[in-house]
C-alpha positions as CSV (number, residue, x, y, z in Angstrom):
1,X,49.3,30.2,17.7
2,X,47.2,26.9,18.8
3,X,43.6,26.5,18.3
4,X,41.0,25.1,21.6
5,X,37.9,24.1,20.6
6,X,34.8,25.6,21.8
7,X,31.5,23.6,22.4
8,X,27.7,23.6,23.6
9,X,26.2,21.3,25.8
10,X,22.8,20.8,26.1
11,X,21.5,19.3,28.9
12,X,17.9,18.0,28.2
13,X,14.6,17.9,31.2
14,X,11.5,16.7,30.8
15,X,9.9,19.2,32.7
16,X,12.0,22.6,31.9
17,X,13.4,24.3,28.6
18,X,16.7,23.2,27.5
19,X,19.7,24.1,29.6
20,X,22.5,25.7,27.7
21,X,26.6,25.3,29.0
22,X,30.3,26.5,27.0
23,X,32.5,23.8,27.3
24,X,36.4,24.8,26.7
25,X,37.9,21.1,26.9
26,X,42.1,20.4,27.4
27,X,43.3,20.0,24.3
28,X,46.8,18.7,22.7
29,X,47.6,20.0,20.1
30,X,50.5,17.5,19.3
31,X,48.2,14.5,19.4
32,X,44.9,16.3,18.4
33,X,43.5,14.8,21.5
34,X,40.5,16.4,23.2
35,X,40.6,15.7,27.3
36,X,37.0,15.3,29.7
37,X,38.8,17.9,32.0
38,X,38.5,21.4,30.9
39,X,36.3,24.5,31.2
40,X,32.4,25.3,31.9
41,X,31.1,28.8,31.4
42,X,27.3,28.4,32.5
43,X,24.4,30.6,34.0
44,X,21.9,29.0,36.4
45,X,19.0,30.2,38.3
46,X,15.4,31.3,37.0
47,X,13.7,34.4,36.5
48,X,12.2,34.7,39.8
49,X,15.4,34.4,42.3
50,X,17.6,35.4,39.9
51,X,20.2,34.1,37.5
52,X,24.1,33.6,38.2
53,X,26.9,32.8,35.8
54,X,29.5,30.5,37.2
55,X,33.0,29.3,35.8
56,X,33.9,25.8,36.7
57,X,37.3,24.4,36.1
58,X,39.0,21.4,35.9
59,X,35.5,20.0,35.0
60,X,35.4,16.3,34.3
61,X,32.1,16.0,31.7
62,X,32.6,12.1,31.9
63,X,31.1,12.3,35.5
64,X,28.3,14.3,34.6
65,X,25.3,12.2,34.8
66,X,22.0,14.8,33.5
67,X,21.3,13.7,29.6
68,X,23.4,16.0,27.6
69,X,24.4,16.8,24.0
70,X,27.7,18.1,23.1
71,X,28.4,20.3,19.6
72,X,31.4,21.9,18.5
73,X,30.8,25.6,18.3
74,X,34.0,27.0,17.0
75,X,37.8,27.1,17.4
76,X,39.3,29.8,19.0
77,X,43.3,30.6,19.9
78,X,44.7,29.5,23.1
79,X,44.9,33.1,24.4
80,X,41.1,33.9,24.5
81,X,40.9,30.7,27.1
């Protein structure tokens, strides 16, 4: 079975704690080639209205433009994305 990596972003603010994301990215497995498209798992909002989680897909990360970090997290199989 084929392996996705799994990372964190970090998005960075001067004024507020770190924000936290799960980035799934396309991956090919024949090329070893990690794509800017892929999956965001995030939660937004702030203890008083509330927090929300949110799927986004087909995310490009080269467009985002906040300050960010990316780590690799883990590998999981294809059929847990």
């Amino acid at each position: 079975m084929s392996q996705r990596p799994v990372y964190i972003v970090s998005y960075s603010s001067p004024l507020f704690p770190a924000y936290w994301a799960l980035w799934v990215p396309s991956y090919d497995v024949q090329t070893k080639v990690t794509a800017n498209v892929g999956r965001q798992i995030q939660v937004e909002g702030d203890a008083l209205k509330g927090f929300y989680h949110e799927f986004r897909r087909n995310h490009d990360m080269s467009l985002t433009t906040r300050p960010n970090s990316i780590h690799l997290v883990s590998w999981t199989d294809a059929a847990n994305i």
